[in-house]
VOPAGU-2260 file (C-alpha; in pm, 1 decimal, decimal comma):
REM VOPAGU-2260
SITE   aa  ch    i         X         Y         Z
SITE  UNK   A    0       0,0       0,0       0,0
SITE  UNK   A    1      82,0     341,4     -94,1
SITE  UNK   A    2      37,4     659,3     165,6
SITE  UNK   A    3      80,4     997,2      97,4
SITE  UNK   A    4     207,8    1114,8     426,6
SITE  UNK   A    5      38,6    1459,2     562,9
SITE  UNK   A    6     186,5    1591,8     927,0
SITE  UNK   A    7     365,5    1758,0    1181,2
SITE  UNK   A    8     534,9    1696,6    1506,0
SITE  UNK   A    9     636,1    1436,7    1753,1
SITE  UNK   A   10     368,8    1241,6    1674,9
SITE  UNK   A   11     428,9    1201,7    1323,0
SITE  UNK   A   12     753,5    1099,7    1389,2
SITE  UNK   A   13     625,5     784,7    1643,2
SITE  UNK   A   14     358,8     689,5    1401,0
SITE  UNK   A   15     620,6     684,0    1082,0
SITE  UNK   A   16     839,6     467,2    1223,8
SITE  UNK   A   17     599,1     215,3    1245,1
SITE  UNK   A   18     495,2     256,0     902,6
SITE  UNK   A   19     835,4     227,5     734,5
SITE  UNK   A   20     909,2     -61,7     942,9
SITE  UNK   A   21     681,7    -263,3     774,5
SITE  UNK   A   22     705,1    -405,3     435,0
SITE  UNK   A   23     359,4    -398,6     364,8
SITE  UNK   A   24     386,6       4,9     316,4
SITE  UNK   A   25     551,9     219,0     123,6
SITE  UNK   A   26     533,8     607,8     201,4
SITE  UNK   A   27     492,1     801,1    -166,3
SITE  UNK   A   28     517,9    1118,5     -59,3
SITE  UNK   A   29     519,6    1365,9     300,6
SITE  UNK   A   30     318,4    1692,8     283,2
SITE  UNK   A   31     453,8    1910,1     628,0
SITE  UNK   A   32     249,9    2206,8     768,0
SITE  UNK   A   33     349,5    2492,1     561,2
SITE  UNK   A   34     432,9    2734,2     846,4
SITE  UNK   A   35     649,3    2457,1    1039,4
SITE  UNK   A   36     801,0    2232,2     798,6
SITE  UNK   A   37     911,2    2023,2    1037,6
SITE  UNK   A   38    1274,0    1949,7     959,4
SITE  UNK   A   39    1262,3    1605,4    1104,9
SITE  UNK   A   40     979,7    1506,0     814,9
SITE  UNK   A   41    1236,7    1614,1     560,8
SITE  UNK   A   42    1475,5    1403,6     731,2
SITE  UNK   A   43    1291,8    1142,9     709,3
SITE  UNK   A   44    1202,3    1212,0     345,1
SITE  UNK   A   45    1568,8    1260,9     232,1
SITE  UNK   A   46    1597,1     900,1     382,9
SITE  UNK   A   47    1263,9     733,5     251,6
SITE  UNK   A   48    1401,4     848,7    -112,3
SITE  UNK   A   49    1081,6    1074,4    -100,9
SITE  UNK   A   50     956,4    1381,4    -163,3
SITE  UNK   A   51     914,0    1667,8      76,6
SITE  UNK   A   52     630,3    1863,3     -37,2
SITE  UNK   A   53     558,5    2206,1     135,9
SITE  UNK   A   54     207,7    2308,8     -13,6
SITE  UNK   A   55      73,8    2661,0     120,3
SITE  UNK   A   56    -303,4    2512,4     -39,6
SITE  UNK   A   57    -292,9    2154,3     -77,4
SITE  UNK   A   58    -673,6    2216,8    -180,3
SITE  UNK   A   59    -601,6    2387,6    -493,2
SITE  UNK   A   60    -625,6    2252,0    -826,7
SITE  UNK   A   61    -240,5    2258,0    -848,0
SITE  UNK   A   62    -182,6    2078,4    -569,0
SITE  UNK   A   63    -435,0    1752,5    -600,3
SITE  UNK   A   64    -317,2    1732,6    -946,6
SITE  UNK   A   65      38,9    1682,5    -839,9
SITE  UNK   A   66     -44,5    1497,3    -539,7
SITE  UNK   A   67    -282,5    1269,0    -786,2
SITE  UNK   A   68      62,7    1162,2    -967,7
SITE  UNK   A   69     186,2    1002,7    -678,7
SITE  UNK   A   70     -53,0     687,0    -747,5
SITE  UNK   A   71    -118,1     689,0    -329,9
SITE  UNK   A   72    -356,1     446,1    -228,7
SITE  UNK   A   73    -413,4     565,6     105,2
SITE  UNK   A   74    -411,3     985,0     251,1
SITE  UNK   A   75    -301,0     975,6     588,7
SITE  UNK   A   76    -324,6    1333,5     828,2
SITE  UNK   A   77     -97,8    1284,5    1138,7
SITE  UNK   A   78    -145,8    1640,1    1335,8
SITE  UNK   A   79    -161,0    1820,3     955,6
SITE  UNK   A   80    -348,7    2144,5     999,4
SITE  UNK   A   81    -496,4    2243,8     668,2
SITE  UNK   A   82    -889,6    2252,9     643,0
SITE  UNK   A   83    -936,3    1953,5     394,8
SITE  UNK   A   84   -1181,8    1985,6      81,1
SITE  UNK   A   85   -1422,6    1745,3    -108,5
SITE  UNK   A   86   -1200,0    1687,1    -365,3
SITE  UNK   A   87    -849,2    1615,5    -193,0
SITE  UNK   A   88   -1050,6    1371,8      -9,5
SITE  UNK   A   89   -1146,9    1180,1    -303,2
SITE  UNK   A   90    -823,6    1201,3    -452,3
SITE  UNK   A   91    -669,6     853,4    -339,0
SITE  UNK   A   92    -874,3     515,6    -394,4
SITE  UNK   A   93    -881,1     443,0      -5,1
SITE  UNK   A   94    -976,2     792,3     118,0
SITE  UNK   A   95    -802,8    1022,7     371,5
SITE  UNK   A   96    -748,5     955,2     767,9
SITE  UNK   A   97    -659,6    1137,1    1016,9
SITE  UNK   A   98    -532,0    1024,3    1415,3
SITE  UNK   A   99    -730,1    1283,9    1664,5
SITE  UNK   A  100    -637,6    1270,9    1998,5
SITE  UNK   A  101    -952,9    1297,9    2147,5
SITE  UNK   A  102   -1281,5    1057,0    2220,7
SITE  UNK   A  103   -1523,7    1145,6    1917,5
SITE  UNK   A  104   -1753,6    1247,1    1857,8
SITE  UNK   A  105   -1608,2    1484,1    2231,8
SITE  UNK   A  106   -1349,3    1634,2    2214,4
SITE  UNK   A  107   -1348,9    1756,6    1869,4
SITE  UNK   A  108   -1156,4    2092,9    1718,5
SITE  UNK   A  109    -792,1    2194,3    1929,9
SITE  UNK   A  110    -543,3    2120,6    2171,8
SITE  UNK   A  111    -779,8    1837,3    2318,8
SITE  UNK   A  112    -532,5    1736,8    2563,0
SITE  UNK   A  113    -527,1    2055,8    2734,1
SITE  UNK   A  114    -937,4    2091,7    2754,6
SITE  UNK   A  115    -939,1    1728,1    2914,8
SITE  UNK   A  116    -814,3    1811,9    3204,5
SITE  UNK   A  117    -932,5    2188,9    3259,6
SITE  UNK   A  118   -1244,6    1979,2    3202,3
SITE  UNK   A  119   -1145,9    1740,6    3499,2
SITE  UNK   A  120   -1214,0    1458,8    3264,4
SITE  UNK   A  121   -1158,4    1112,3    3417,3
SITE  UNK   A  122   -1048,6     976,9    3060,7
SITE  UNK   A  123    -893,7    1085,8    2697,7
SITE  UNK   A  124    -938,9     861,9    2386,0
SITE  UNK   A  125    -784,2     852,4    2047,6
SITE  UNK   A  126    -911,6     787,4    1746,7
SITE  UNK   A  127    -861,7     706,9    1383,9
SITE  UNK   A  128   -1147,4     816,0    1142,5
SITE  UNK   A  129   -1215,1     890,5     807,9
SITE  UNK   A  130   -1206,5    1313,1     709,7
SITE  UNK   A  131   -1501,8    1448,6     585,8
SITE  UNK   A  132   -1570,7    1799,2     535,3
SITE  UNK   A  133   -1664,7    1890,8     872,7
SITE  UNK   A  134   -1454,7    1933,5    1157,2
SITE  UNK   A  135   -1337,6    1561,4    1314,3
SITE  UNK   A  136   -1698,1    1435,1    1193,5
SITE  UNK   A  137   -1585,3    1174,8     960,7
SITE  UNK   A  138   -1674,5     786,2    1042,5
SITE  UNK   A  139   -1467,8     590,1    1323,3
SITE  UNK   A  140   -1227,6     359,3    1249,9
SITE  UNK   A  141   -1092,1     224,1    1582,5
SITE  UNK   A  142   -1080,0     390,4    1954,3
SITE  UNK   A  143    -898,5     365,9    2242,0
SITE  UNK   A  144    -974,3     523,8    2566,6
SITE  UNK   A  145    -778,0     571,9    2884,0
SITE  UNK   A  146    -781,5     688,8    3226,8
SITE  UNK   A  147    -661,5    1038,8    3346,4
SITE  UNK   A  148    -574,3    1056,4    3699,3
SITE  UNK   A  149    -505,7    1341,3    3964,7
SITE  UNK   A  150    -133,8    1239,6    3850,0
SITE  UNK   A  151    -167,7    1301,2    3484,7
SITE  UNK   A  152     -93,9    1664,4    3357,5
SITE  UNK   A  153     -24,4    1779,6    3031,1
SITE  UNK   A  154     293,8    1642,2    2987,6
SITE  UNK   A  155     249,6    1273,5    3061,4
SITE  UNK   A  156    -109,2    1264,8    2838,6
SITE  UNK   A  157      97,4    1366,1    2586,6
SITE  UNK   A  158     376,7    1104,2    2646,2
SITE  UNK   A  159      67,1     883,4    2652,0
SITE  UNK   A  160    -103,0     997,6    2315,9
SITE  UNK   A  161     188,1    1016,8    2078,7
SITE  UNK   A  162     222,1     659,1    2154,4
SITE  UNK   A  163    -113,2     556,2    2156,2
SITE  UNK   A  164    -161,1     728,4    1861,2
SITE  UNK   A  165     110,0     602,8    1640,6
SITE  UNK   A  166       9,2     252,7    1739,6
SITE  UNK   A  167    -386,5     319,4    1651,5
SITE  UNK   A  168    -303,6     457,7    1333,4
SITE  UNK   A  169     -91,0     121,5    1254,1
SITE  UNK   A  170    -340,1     -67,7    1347,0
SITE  UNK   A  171    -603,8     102,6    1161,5
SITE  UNK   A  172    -427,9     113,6     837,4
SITE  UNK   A  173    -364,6    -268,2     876,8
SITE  UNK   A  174    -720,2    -328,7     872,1
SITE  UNK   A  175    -809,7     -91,5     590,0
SITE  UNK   A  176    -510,5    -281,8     388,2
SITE  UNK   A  177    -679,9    -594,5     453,5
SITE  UNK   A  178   -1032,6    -469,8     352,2
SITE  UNK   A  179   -1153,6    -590,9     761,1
SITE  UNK   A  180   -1253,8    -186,8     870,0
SITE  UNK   A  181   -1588,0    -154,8    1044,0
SITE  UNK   A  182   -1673,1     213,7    1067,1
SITE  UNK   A  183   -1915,4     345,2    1359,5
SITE  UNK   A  184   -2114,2     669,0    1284,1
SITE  UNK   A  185   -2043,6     909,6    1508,7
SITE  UNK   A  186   -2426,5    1012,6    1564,9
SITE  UNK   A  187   -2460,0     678,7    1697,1
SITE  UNK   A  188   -2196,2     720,2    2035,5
SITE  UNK   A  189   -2366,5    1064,8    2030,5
SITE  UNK   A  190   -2599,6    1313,6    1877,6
SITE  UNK   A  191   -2417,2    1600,5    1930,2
SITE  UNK   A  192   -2082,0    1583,0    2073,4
SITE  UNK   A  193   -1904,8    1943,3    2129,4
SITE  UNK   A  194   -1587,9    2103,2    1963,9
SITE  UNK   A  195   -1339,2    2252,1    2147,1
SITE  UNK   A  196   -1121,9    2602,0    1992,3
SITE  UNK   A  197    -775,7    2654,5    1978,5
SITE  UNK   A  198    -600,2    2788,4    2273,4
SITE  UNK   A  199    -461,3    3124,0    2183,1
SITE  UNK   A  200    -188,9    3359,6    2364,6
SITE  UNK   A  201    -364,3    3509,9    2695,0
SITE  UNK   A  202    -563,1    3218,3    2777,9
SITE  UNK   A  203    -309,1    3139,0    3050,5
SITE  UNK   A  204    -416,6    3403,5    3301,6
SITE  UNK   A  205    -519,6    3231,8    3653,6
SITE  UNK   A  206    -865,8    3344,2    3802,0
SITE  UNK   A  207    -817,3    3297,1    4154,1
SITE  UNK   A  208   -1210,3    3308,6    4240,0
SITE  UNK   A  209   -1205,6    2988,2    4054,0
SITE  UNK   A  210   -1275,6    2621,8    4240,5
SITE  UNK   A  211    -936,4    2489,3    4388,8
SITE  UNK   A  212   -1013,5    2177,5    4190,2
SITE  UNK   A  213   -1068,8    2414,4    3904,3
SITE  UNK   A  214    -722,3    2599,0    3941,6
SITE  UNK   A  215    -539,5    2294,1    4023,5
SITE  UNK   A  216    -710,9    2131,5    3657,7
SITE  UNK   A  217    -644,4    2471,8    3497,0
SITE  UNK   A  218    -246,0    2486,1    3589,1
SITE  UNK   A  219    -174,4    2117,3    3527,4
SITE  UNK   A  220    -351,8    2145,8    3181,6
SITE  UNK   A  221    -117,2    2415,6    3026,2
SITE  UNK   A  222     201,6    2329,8    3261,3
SITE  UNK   A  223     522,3    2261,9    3061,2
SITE  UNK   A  224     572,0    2195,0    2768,6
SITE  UNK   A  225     315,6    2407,0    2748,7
SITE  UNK   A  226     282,1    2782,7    2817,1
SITE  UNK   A  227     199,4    2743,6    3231,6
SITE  UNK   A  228     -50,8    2894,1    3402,4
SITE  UNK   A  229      14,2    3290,8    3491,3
SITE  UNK   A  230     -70,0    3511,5    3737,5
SITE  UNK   A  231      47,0    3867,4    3865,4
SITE  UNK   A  232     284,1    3979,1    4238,1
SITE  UNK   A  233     354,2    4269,5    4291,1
SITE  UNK   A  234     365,6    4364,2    3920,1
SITE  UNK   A  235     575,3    4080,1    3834,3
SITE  UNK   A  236     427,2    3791,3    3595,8
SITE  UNK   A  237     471,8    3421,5    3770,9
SITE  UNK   A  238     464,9    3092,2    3585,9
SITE  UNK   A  239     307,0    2850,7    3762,1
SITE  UNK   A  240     445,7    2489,2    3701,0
SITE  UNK   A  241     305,0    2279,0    3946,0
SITE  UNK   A  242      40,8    2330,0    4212,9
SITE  UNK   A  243    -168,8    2051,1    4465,6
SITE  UNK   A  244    -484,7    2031,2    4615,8
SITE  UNK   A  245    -488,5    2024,1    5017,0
SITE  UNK   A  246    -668,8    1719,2    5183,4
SITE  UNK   A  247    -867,8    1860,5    5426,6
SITE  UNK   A  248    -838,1    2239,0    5335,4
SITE  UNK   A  249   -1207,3    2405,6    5448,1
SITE  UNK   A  250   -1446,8    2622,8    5226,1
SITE  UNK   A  251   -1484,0    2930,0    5359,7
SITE  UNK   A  252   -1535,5    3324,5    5203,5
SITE  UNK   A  253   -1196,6    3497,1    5236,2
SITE  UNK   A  254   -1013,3    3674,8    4991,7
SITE  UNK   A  255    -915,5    3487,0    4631,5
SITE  UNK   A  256    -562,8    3540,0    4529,8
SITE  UNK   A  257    -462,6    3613,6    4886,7
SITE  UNK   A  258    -142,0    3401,8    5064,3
SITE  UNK   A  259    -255,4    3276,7    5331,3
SITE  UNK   A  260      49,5    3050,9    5432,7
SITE  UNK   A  261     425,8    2932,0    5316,9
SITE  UNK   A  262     574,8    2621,5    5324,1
SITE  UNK   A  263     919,2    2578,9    5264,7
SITE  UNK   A  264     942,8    2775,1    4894,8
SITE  UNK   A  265     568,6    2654,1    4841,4
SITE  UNK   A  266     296,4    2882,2    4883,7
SITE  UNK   A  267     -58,7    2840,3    4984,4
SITE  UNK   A  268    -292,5    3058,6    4819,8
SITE  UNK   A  269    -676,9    3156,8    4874,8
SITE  UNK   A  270    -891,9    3020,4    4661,0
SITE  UNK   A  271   -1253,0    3080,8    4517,1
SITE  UNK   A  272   -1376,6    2820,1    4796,1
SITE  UNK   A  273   -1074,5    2693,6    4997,6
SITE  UNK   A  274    -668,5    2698,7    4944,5
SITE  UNK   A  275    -404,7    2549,0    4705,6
SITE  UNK   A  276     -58,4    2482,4    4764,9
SITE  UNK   A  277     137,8    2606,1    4470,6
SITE  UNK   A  278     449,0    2379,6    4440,2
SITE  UNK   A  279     616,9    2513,7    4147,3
SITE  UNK   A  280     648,6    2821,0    4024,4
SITE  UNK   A  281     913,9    3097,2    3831,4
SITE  UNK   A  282     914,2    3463,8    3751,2
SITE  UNK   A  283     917,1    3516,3    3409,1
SITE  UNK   A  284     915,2    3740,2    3234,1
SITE  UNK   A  285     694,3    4103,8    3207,9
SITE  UNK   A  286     374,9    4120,1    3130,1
SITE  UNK   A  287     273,0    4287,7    2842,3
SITE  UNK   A  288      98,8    4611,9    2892,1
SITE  UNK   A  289    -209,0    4560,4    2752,4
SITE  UNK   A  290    -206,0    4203,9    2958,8
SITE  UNK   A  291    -565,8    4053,7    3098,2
SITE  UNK   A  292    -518,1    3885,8    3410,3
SITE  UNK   A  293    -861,4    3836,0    3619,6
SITE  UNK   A  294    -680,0    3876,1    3979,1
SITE  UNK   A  295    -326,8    3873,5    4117,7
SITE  UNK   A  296    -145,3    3762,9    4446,5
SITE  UNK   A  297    -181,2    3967,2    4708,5
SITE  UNK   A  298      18,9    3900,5    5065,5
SITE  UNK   A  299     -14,4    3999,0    5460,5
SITE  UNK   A  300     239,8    3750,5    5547,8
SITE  UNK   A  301     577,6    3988,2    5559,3
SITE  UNK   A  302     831,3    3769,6    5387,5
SITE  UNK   A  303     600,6    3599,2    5184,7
C-alpha cells in the first residue's frame, strides 16, 4: 500500500516509524504544515528516497493534481493542519485519515489534551477516522480510551497519546489494507458531541475566584511543555508549574488570590472556595501592557 504522508510533530515521527518498518507500506510522498516544515519530516524524506512537499493550499487545483501523480492508495493526516476539501478527499482510492487525539464524537476541534483536564475529565481517547468535510466528523475507524488521573498533567497525556496514537493509526491502516474496517457513525456514540477552539496567547491568566479543583485542573492542563498557568505579584508575571490540592483544606469566604500561608518555597494561596498549595512556580518574564489577568497575588504575610 501506498500513503501519501500529511503531518507535523512528535507524533508524526512515532507513528512513521511504524509505518516504514513494515514491508507492507511504502510512504509516496510527506506533505509538512506549511508554516512549520518540520525538519525532522524532511529528514525522514531525504531518507525514505521521497519527496518533501511544502504546499501553502494543498486544496487547490495545483496541488491535487500533483499529489494525484503520486498513485497513493491511502491519505493519511498525522497532526496536519490544513482545512481539507471534497475533492483532496477523493483524490486517493482508499480515502483520507486522520489520528485525533480525542474521544469522538467529544473532544473535537484543538489542543484536546489541554481541555481534558481543565475539564477534569476522568479519561482521553484517540481515534482514527475517516475526514469528511466537517470538523473531526468523519466515520470511526478504531478507539482507544484511557484513564486520566489526579497524576496526569499535560505532559504525561501527551507522552501517553503520541504513543497511543502512532500505534492506533498502525493498526487502523492494517485493517483498511486488509479490507476488515468496520466504521461506527459518530451520531450513533452521540448526537451532538461538542468542539473545542484553539487555545490562543492570553488564555493562561489564573482566576483565583475559581474552584481549587478548578485551578489545580487549569495549571496542570497548560504546565510545561506548554505555556503554564500565569498570574500577577507585585507587578511581576509568575509561571506557575506545578500546584496541589490540600486534603482537608475548608471552604470558607476569604479573599481569592490572597497568601494565606508558606511552606518551605511553596505557597498556599486563597482560593474561590478553599486553598491550594502552589508547588512550582518561576518569575518570568513582564507582562505585556495591555495584559488581561482576572486577579493577582496579594500578601499579609511579611516575607512571603
Amino acid at each position: 500500500m501506498r500513503i501519501g504522508y500529511f503531518a507535523d510533530g512528535s507524533w508524526s515521527h512515532r507513528a512513521l516509524e511504524k509505518l516504514v518498518d513494515d514491508v507492507r507500506f511504502q510512504i509516496a510522498f510527506i506533505v509538512p504544515r506549511f508554516d512549520t516544515q518540520d525538519p525532522i519530516l524532511k529528514k525522514w524524506a531525504e531518507r525514505l528516497g521521497v519527496d518533501y512537499l511544502p504546499i501553502s493550499n494543498v486544496n487547490s487545483s495545483n496541488s491535487i493534481n500533483q499529489l494525484r501523480d503520486y498513485n497513493a492508495d491511502l491519505f493519511v493526516s498525522m497532526s496536519f493542519n490544513q482545512i481539507l476539501k471534497a475533492e483532496i478527499l477523493l483524490t486517493a482510492p482508499l480515502g483520507f485519515i486522520n489520528c485525533h487525539a480525542g474521544e469522538l464524537p467529544f473532544y473535537r476541534g484543538r489542543n484536546i489534551l489541554n481541555w481534558a483536564l481543565i475539564n477534569d475529565a476522568k479519561e482521553f481517547g484517540v481515534t482514527v477516522h475517516y475526514v469528511d468535510e466537517g470538523i473531526d466528523t468523519g466515520d470511526i475507524i478504531m478507539q482507544v480510551v484511557e484513564p486520566i488521573t489526579d497524576r496526569d498533567d499535560y505532559s504525561t497525556l501527551l507522552e501517553r497519546a503520541i504513543e497511543l496514537c502512532a500505534d492506533l493509526l498502525f493498526r487502523a491502516i492494517l485493517e483498511i489494507a486488509d479490507g476488515t474496517a468496520k466504521l461506527i457513525e459518530q451520531s450513533t456514540k452521540h448526537p451532538v458531541g461538542f468542539y473545542c477552539g484553539r487555545r490562543v496567547e492570553g488564555d493562561e491568566w489564573i482566576d483565583w475566584n475559581w474552584s481549587s479543583r478548578r485551578i489545580f485542573n487549569f495549571v496542570r492542563s497548560i504546565t510545561t511543555p506548554g505555556p503554564c498557568a500565569r498570574t500577577l505579584y507585585n507587578n511581576q508575571l509568575i509561571a506557575i508549574q506545578r500546584a496541589s490540592l490540600i486534603d482537608d483544606a475548608l471552604s470558607y469566604i476569604g479573599s481569592p488570590g490572597e497568601i494565606v500561608g508558606k511552606e518551605g518555597d511553596q505557597l498556599v494561596v486563597k482560593t474561590g472556595d478553599a486553598t491550594i498549595r502552589l508547588e512550582a512556580y518561576r518569575l518570568t518574564s513582564p507582562p505585556p501592557k495591555q495584559a488581561y489577568c482576572p486577579s493577582g497575588l496579594v500578601s499579609d504575610l511579611g516575607s512571603t
